[in-house]
C-alpha positions in Angstrom: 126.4 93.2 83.2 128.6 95.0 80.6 125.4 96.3 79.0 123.6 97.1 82.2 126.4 99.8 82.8 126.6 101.1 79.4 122.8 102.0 79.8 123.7 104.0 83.7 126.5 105.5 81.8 123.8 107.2 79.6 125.8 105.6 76.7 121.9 104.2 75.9 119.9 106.9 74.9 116.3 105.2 76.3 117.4 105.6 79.8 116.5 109.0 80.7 119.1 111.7 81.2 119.5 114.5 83.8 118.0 117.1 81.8 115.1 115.2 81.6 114.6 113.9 85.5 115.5 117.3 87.2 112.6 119.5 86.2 110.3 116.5 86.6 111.4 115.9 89.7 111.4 119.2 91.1 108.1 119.3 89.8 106.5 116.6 91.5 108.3 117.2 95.1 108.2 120.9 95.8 105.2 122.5 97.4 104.1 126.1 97.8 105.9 126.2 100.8 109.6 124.5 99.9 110.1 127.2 97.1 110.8 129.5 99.7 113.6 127.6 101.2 116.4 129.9 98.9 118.2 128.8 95.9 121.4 127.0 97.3 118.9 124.3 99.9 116.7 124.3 96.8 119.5 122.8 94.5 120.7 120.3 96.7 117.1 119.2 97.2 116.5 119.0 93.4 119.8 116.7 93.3 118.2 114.4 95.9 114.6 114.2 94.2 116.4 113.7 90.4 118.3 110.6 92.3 115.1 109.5 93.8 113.2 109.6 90.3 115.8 108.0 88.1 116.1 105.6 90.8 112.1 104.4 90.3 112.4 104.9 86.8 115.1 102.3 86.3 113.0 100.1 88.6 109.5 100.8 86.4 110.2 101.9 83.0 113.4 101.3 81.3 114.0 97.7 79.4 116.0 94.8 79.8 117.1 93.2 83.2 116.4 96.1 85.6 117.6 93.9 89.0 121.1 94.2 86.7 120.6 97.9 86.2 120.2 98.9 89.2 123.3 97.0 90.5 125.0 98.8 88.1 123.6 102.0 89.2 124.5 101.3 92.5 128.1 100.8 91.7 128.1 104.4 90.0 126.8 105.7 93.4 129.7 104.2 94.9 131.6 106.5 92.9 130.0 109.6 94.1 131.5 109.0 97.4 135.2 107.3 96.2 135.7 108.6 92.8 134.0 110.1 89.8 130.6 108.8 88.7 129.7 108.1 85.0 125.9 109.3 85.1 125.2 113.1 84.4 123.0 113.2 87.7 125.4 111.5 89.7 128.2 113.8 88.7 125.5 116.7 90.0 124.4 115.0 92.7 128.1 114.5 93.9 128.7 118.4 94.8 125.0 118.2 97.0 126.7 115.2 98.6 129.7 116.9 99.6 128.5 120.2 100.1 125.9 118.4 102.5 128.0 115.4 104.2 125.3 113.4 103.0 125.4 110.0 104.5 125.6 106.7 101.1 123.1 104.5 103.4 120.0 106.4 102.6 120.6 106.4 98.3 121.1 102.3 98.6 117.8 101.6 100.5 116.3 104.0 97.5 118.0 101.6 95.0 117.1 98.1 97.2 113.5 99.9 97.3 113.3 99.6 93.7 115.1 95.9 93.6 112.2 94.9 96.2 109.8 96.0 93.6 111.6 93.5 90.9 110.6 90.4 93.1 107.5 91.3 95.4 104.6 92.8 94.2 102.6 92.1 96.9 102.3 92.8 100.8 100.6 90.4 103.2 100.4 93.2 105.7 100.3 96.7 106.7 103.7 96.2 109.0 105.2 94.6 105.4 104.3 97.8 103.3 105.6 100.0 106.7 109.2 98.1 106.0 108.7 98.4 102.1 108.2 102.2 103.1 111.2 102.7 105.0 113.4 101.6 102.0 111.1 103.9 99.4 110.4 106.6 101.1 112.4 107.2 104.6 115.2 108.0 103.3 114.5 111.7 101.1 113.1 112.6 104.4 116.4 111.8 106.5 118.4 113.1 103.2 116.5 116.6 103.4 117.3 117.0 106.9 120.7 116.2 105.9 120.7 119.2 103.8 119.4 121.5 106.4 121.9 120.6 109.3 118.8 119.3 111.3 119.4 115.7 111.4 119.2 114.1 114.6 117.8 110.3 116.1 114.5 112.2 117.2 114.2 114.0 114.1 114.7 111.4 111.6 112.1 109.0 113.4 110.0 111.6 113.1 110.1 111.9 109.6 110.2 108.7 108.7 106.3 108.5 110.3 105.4 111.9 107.7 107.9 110.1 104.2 106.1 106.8 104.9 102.4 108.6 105.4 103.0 110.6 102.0 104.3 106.9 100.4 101.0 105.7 101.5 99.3 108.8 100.3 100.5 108.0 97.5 100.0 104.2 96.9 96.0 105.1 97.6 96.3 107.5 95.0 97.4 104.9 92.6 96.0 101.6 92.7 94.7 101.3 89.6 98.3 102.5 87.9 100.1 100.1 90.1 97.8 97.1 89.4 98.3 97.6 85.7 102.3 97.3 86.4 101.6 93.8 88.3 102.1 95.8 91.7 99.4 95.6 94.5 100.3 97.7 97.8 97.0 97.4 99.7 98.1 94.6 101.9 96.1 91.0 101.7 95.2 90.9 105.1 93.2 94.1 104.9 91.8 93.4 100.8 90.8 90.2 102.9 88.8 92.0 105.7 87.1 94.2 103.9 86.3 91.7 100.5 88.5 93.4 98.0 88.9 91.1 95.4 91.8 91.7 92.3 89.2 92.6 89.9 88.2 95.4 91.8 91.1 97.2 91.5 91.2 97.3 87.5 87.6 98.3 87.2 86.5 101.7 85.7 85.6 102.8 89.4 86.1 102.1 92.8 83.3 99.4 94.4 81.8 100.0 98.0 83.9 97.5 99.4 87.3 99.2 97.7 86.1 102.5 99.4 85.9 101.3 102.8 89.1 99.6 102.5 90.4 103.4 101.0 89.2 105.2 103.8 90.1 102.6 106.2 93.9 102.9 105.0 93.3 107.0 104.4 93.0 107.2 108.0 96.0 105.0 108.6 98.1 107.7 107.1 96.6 110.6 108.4 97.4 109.4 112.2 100.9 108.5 111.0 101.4 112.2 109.2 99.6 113.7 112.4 102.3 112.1 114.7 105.2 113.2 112.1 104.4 116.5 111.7 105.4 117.6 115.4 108.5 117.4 113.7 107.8 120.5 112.6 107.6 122.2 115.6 111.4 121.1 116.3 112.7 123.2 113.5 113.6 126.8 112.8 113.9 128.9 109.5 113.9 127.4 105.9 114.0 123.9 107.1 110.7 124.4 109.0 109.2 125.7 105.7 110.3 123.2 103.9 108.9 120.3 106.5 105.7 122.2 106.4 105.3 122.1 103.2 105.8 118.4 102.7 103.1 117.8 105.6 100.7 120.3 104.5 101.0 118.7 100.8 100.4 115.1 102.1 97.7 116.4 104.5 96.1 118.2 101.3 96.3 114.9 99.1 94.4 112.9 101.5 91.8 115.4 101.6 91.6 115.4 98.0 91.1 110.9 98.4 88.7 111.8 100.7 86.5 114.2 98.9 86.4 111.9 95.7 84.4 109.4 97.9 87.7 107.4 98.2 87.0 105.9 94.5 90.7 106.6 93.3 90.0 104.5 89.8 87.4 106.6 88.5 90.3 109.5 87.9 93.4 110.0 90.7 92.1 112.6 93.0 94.7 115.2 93.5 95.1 118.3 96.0 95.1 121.8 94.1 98.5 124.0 94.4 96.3 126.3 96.0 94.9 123.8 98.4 98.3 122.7 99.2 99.4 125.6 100.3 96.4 126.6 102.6 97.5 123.1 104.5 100.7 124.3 104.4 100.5 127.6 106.0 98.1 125.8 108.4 100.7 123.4 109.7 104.0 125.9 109.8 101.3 128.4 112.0 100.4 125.6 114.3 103.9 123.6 114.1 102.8 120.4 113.9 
């Protein structure tokens, strides 16, 4: 355990450093559309992404006994809420938290999503990955409502219907990548029904079957983003930019699936910044 927390510390130079995870993950989270929600909600939303993406890195990347790491990680978040946290990113992300009143709940289902990951790599089914989801994703979304001063019951469930769609999004996007890490999050029952055998998913392209499964579970996430995104329509100002922007992204990735003919092995299909933002500026007109 004593070396576990010298690596969270940043004392080991392999595990990646806030300089490093910031940019990245500012990169990969904000639309079009979130850049416009001013500098202040912008840092604090940085802080929470950098959290998020040290967080999977820990649980993908880094060697050594990562279970152990992230307990040890988890114990410096402790501090960021009673004390004074060893980690560079921790020590930034502890202003965000108290600047925000952000709850500790969320950042511990980030870090138990990433434990999960340790011991299961597969789902039987889709109501398994939904519960995987709610630990993975769910929680930035409650966390950036946080942020905004929106949070609310309603609010949050909806949310947690547009984090776990753009998980989902996600997980279509990379099958291959995650088969090649030991990971499969297309759930049995449905590589069952439609005849998806393992060796489809590590093949130069996507077979027929693979597709219809693909568009089958491309669908899936559509209807859950469509029902999330009337969350949009409850918010005002920056926050409803923001929440736009993370729809109209998602909503723009599964268009991109869709258009490569749902073979997501061949390359992983991605939406344009420019096509993001047209599905962004689409939702925020209609609110929802």
């Amino acid at each position: 355990m004593t070396a576990a927390v010298g690596r969270v510390t940043g004392a080991d130079p392999r595990l990646p450093d806030a300089s490093a995870i910031l940019p990245l993950a500012a990169r990969e989270n904000f639309t079009v559309a979130s850049l416009l929600v001013g500098r202040e909600a912008r840092a604090h939303l940085t802080a929470i992404y950098g959290f998020a993406r040290l967080v999977d890195q820990l649980g993908d990347e880094v060697d050594g006994d990562r279970t152990a790491i992230l307990e040890s990680f988890e114990q410096d978040l402790d501090r960021v809420f009673d004390g004074e946290p060893h980690h560079p990113l921790l020590q930034g992300l502890q202003a965000t938290v108290r600047a925000c009143s952000l709850p500790r709940e969320p950042f511990v289902r980030l870090i138990e999503a990433n434990r999960r990951d340790q011991r299961r790599p597969t789902y039987d089914t889709f109501a398994d990955l939904i519960e995987y989801c709610d630990l993975s994703a769910n929680p930035v979304g409650e966390l950036v409502l946080h942020v905004f001063g929106a949070a609310s019951a309603e609010r949050i469930a909806l949310s947690d219907r547009v984090c776990t769609a753009l998980q989902l999004a996600e997980h279509w996007q990379d099958v291959g990548e995650d088969f090649g890490r030991g990971r499969i999050y297309l759930p049995a029952e449905d590589r069952q029904r439609f005849g998806v055998a393992p060796a489809d998913l590590e093949a130069s392209s996507a077979s027929a079957a693979l597709r219809e499964l693909l568009a089958f579970e491309t669908d899936r996430a559509r209807a859950l983003l469509d029902e999330g995104a009337v969350l949009v329509g409850t918010l005002r100002g920056r926050a409803r930019i923001a929440v736009a922007g993370y729809v109209g992204g998602g909503r723009a990735t599964l268009d991109a699936i869709e258009r490569a003919g749902f073979d997501v092995l061949s390359s992983t299909p991605r939406a344009t910044r420019a096509q993001k933002a047209r599905r962004s500026l689409e939702t925020l007109r209609c609110g929802a």
